[in-house]
MITI-265981 format. One record per residue (C-alpha): residue in one letter; x, y, z. Coordinates in Angstrom, 2 decimals, decimal comma. Each point is the difference from the previous one (the first is absolute). Example, Ala and Ser with C-alpha at 12.3 -4.5 7.8 and 13.67 -1.06 7.14 Angstrom:
<sites>
SITE  code       xx       yy       zz
SITE     A    12,30    -4,50     7,80
SITE     S     1,37     3,44    -0,66
</sites>
This chain:
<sites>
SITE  code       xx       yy       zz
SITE     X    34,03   -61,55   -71,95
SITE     X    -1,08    -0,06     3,24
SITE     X    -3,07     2,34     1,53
SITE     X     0,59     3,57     0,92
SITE     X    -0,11     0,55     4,15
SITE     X    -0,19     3,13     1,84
SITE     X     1,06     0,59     3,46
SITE     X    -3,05     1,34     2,48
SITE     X     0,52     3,43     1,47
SITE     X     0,83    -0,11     3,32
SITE     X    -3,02     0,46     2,47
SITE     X    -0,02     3,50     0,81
SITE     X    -2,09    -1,35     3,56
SITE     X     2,84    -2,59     1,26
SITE     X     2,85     2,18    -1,05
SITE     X    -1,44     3,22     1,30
SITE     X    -0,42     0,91     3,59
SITE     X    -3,57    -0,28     1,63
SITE     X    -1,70     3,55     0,34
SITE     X    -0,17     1,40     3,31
SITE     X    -2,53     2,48     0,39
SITE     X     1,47     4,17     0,49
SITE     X     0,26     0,05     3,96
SITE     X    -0,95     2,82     2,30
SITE     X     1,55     3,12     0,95
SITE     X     1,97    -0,56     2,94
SITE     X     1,14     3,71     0,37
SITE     X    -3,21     1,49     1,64
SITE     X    -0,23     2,87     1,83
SITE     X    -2,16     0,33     2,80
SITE     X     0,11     3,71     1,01
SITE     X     0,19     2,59    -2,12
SITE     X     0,49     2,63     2,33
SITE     X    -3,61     1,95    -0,44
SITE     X    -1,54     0,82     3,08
SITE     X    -3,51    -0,12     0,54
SITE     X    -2,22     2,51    -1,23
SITE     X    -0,59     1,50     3,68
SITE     X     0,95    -0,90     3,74
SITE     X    -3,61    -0,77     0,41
SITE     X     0,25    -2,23    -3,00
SITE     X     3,08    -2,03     1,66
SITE     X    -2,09     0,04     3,56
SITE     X    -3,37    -1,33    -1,83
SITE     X     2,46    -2,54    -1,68
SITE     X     1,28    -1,19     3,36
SITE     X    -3,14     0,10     1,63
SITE     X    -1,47    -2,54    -2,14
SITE     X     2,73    -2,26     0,08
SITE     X     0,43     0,13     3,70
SITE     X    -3,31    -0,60     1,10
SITE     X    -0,35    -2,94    -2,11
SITE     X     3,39    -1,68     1,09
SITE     X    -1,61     0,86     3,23
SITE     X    -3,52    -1,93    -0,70
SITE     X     1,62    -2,38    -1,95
SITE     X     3,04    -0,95     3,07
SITE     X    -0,68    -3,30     0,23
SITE     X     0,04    -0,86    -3,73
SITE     X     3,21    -1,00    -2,35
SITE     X    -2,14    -0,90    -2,82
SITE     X     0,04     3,90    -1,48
SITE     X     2,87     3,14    -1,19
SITE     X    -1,66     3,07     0,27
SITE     X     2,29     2,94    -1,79
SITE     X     0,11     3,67    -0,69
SITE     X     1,33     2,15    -3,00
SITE     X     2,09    -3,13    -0,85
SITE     X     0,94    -0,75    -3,69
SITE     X    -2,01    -2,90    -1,41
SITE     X     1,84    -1,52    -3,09
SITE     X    -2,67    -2,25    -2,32
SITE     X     1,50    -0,05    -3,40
SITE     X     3,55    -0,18    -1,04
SITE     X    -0,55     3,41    -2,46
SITE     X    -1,41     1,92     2,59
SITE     X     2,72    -1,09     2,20
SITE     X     2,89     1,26    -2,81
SITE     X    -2,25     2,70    -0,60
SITE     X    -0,30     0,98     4,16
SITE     X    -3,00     1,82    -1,33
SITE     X    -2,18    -0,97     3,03
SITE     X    -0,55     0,91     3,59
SITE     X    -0,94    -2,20     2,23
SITE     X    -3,51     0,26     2,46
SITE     X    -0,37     2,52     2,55
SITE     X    -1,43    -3,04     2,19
SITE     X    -0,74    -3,57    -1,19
SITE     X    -0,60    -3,33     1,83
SITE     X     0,76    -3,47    -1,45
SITE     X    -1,53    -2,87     1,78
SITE     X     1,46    -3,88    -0,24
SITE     X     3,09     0,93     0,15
SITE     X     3,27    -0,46     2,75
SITE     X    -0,13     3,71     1,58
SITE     X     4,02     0,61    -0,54
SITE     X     0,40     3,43     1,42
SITE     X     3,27     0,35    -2,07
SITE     X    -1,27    -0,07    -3,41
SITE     X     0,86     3,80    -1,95
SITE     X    -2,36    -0,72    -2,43
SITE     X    -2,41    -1,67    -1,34
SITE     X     0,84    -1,78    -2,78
SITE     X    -2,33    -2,08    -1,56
SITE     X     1,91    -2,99    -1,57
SITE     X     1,83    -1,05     3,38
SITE     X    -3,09     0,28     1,61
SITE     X    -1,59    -2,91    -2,14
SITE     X    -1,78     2,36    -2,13
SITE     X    -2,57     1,48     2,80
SITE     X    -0,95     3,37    -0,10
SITE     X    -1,29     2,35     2,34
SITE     X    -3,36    -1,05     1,22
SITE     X    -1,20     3,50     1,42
SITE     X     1,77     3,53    -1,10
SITE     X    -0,82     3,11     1,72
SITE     X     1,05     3,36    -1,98
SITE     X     0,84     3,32     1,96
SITE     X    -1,58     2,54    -2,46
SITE     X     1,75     3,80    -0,37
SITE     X    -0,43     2,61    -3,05
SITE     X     2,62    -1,46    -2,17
SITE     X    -0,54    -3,45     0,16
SITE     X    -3,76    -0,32     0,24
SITE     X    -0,25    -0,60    -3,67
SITE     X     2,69    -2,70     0,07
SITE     X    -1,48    -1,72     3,01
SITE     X    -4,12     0,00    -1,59
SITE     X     1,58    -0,79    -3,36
SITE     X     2,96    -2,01    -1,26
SITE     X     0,51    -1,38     3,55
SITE     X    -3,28    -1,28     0,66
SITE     X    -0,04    -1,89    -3,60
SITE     X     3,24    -1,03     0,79
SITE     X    -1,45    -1,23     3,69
SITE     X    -2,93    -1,49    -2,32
SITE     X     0,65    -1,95    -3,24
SITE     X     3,95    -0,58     1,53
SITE     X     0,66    -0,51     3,54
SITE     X    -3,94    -1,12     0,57
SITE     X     0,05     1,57     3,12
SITE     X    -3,20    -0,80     1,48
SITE     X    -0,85     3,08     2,03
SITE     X     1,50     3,84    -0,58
SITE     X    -0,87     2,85     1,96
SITE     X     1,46     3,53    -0,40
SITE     X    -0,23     3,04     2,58
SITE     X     1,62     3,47    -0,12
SITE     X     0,90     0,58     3,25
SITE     X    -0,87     3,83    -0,11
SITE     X    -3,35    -0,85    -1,89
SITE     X    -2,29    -1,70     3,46
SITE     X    -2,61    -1,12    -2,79
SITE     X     2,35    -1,09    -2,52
SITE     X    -0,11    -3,92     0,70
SITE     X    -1,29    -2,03    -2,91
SITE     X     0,77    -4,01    -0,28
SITE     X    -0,68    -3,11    -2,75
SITE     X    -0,14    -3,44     0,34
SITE     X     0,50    -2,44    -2,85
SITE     X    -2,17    -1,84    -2,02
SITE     X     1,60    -2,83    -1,59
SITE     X    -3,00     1,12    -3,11
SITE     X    -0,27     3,75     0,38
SITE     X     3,46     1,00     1,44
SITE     X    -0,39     2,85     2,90
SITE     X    -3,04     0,46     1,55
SITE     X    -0,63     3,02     2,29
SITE     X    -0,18    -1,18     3,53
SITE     X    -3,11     1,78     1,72
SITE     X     0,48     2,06     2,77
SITE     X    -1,66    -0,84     3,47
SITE     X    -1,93     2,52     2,09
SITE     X     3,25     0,62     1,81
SITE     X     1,69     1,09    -3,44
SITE     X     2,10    -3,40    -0,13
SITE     X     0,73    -2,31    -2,59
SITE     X     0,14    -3,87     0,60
SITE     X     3,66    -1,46    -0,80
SITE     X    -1,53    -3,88    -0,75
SITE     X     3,89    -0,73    -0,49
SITE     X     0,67     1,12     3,60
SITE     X    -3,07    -0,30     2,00
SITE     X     0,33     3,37     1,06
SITE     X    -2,05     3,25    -0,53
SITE     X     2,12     2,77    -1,32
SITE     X    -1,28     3,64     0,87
SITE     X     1,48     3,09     1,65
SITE     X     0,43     0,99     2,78
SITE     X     0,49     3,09     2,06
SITE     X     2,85     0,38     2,68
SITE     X     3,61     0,74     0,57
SITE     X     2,98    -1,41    -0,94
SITE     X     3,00     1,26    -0,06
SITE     X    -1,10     3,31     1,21
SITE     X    -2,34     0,15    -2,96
SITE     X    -3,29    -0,09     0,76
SITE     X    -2,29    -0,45    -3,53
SITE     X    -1,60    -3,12    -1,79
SITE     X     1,95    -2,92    -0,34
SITE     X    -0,64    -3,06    -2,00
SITE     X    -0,64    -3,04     2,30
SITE     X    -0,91    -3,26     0,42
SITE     X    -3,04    -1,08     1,78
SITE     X    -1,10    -3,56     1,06
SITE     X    -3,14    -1,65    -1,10
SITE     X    -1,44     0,88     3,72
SITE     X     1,39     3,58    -0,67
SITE     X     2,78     0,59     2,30
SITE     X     2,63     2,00    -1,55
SITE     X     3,05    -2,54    -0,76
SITE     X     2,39     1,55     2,43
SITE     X     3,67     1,23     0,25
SITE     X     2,41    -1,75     2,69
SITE     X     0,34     2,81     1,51
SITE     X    -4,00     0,99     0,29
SITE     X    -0,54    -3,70     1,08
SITE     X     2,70     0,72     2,75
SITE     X    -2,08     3,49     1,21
SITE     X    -3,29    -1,88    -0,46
SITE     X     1,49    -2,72     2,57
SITE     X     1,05     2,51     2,21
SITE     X    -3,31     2,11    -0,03
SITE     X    -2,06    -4,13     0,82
SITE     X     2,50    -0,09     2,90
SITE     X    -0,91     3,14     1,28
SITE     X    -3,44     0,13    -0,44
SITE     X    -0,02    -3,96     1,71
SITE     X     2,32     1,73     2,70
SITE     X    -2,62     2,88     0,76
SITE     X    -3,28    -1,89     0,06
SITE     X     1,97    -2,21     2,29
SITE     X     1,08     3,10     1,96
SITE     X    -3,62     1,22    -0,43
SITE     X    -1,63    -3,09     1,55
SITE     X     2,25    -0,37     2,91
SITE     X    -0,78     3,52     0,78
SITE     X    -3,84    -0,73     0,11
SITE     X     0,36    -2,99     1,95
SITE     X     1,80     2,49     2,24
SITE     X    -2,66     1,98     0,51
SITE     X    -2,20    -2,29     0,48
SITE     X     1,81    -1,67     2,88
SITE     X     0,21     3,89     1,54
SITE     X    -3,45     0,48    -0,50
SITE     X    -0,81    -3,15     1,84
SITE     X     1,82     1,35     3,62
SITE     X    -3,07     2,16     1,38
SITE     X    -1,63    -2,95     0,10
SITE     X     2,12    -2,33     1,45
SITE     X     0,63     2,93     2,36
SITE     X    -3,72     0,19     1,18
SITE     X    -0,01    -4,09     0,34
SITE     X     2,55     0,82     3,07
SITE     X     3,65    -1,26    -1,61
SITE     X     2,60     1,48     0,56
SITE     X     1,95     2,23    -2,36
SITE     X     3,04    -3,12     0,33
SITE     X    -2,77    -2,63    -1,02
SITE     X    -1,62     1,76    -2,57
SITE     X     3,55     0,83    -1,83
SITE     X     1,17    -3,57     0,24
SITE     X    -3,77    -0,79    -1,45
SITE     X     0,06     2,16    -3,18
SITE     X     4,08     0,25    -0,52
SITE     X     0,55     3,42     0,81
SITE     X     2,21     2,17     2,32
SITE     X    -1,03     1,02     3,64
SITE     X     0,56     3,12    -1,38
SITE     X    -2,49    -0,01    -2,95
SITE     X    -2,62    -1,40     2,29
SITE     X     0,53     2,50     2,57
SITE     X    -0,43     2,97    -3,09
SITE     X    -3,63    -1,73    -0,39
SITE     X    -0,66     0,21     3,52
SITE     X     0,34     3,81     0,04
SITE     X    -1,93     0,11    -2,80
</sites>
């Protein structure tokens, strides 16, 4: 009688397909249709993002964004439980001005590396709370400010420590708080824009100049111009003068009026309202 056999199972690895791993959400949304919490919200928004694209004009190495979506985890994108920054910078990165979103695993899994939150009433607790632990222990994020644009003494800001987590940035004399991240002073600032003239949130360089709109660095060229044009005017008016006050004597040295305007570059006319002086 000859020995029992059995027949091995079939390998449940060879037959089987290999596992892929659950892939993202490709249905994202990037604007869910809730505007800001005020118009002076939307212009402080705008304000920082413009003036940096301004300061920033010769770079490509950035994408600077504003109440975008940023999409980090594949539940929180099913979930669309999250709105994105009211203003956040990433740095190393191609500046594509038509990205919608943020979203974190086309992006190579960077993060935002500075967040600024626009406080108001009802999200204040949000923004000081889950958001800034989120901003924290998640995205790393490694400066956060906040401001409530109708609070001028509202600003507060943290930068990370890789051991403690946020750290409260100390304020300068000024009121400002350093953005490391950035190399830019962040602080208020009191003017119009817009037609509303209040404290804004701005950015100040390390020399502290306030970082500056296109359109203020336009007016700012404009008012150099003019004030070169005037001390120009200014000067060639004293030389002027100078030349006129110069004709009684030439006068009492015996030259003529002719002579004496061809000397100093003046009119027979000007020289002869010296002489009856």
């Amino acid at each position: 009688m000859s020995p029992e056999t059995t027949q091995a199972p079939p390998n449940s690895t060879t037959d089987s397909l290999e596992w892929q791993p659950p892939m993202p959400p490709t249905d994202l949304i990037f604007d869910d249709g809730e505007p800001l919490e005020s118009n002076r919200h939307r212009v402080a928004m705008n304000l920082l993002i413009r003036s940096l694209k301004y300061q920033w004009a010769e770079r490509t190495d950035f994408f600077v964004g504003g109440n975008m979506f940023v999409y980090y985890s594949s539940k929180q994108a099913r979930n669309r439980d999250f709105k994105g920054p009211d203003f956040f910078v990433v740095l190393d990165v191609e500046n594509d001005p038509t990205r919608l979103g943020w979203v974190v695993w086309e992006e190579n899994g960077r993060y935002p590396d500075v967040i600024v939150e626009l406080l108001s009433d009802s999200t204040q607790a949000q923004d000081l709370g889950t958001k800034k632990r989120l901003y924290e222990q998640v995205f790393k994020t490694k400066d956060y400010f906040v401001f409530h644009p109708f609070k001028v003494n509202s600003l507060q800001g943290w930068h990370l420590d890789s051991d403690k987590g946020y750290q409260p940035i100390t304020a300068n004399p000024q009121g400002w708080l350093w953005c490391q991240t950035l190399g830019l002073w962040v602080g208020t600032w009191n003017g119009l824009v817009e037609n509303d003239d209040t404290a804004w949130l701005r950015f100040y360089d390390e020399a502290g100049n306030v970082v500056l709109l296109p359109e203020e660095a336009q007016q700012q060229r404009a008012n150099q111009e003019q004030q070169r044009a005037d001390a120009q005017q200014q000067q060639a008016n004293q030389e002027r003068q100078a030349r006129l006050n110069a004709v009684p004597q030439l006068l009492e040295m015996g030259l003529s009026v002719e002579q004496i305007a061809q000397a100093l570059s003046l009119t027979v006319v000007e020289v002869e309202e010296m002489r009856r002086q």
